[in-house]
C-alpha positions in Angstrom: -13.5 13.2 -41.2 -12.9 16.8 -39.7 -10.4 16.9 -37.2 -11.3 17.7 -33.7 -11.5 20.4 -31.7 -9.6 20.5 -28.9 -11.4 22.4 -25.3 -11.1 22.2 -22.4 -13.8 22.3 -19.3 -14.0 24.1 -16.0 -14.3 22.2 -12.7 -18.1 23.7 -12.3 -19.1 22.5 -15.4 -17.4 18.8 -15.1 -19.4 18.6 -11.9 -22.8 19.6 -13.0 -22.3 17.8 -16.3 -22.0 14.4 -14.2 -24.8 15.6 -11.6 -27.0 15.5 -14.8 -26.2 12.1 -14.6 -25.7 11.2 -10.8 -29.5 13.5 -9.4 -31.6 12.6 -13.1 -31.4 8.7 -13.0 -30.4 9.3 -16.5 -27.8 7.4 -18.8 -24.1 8.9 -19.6 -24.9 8.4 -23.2 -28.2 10.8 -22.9 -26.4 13.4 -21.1 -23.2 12.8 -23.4 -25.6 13.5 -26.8 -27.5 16.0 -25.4 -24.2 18.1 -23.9 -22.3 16.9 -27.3 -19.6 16.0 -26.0 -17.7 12.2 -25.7 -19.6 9.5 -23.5 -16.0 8.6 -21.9 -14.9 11.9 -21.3 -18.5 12.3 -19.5 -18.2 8.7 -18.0 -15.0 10.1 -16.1 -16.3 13.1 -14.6 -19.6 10.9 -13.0 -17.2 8.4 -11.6 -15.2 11.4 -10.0 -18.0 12.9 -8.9 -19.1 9.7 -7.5 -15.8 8.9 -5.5 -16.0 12.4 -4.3 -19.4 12.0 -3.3 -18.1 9.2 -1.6 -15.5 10.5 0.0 -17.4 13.2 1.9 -19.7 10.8 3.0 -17.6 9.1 4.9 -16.0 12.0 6.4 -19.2 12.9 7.4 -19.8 15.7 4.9 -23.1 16.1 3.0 -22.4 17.1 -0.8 -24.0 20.5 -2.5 -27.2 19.8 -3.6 -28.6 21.6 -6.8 -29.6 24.3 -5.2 -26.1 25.1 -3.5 -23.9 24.2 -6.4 -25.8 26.6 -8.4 -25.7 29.3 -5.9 -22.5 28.8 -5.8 -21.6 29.0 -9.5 -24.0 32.6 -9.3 -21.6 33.7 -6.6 -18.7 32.6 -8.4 -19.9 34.4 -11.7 -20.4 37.5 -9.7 -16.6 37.4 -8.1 -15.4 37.3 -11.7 -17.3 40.0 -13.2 -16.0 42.2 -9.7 -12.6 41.4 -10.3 -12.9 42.3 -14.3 -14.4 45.6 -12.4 -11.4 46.1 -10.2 -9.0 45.5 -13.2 -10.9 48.2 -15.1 -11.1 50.5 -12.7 -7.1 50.4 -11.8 -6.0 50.5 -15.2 -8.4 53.9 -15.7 -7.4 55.1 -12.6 -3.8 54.8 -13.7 -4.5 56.2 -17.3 -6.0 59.4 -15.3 -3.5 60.0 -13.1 -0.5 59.9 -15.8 -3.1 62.1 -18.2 -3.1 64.4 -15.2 0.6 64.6 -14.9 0.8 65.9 -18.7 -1.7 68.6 -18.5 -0.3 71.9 -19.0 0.5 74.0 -15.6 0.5 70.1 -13.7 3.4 69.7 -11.0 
């Protein structure tokens, strides 16, 4: 038997992974096979999602629907590629300025 890989999931995709479940009526060992991954490490995240779900509800909160949580993952996505951006742009900014500093007839 090969040994397993060990990985390790984001928060976004724990929770659509058990919405799959939770909105499609579906079973946790359909989602599981079609995702590939373990039907108890699946079973987890729905019951978490479930208590969270939960939760709200009785705080009065209405939880993300598809719509929003996907949204929200686009948003997300976009914030991370504008911070990779930002990082770029400081470190060439920085690489220019010292490059400046050692042209010839430079302060």
């Amino acid at each position: 038997m090969p040994p397993r890989k060990r990985r390790s999931f984001t928060a976004e995709y724990k929770v659509e992974a058990a919405h799959r479940v939770i909105d499609s009526g579906r079973t946790v060992a359909e989602v599981a096979r079609e995702l590939g991954i373990h039907e108890s490490l699946l079973g987890t995240w729905v019951k978490d999602e479930r208590r969270r779900i939960a939760a709200a509800q009785v705080h009065g909160e209405k939880p993300l629907d598809a719509a929003e949580r996907a949204e929200l993952l686009r948003l997300r996505r976009q914030v991370s590629e504008l911070e990779k951006d930002n990082a770029f742009l400081s470190k060439a900014s920085a690489y220019f300025a010292a490059m400046q500093k050692n042209r010839p007839g430079s302060i």
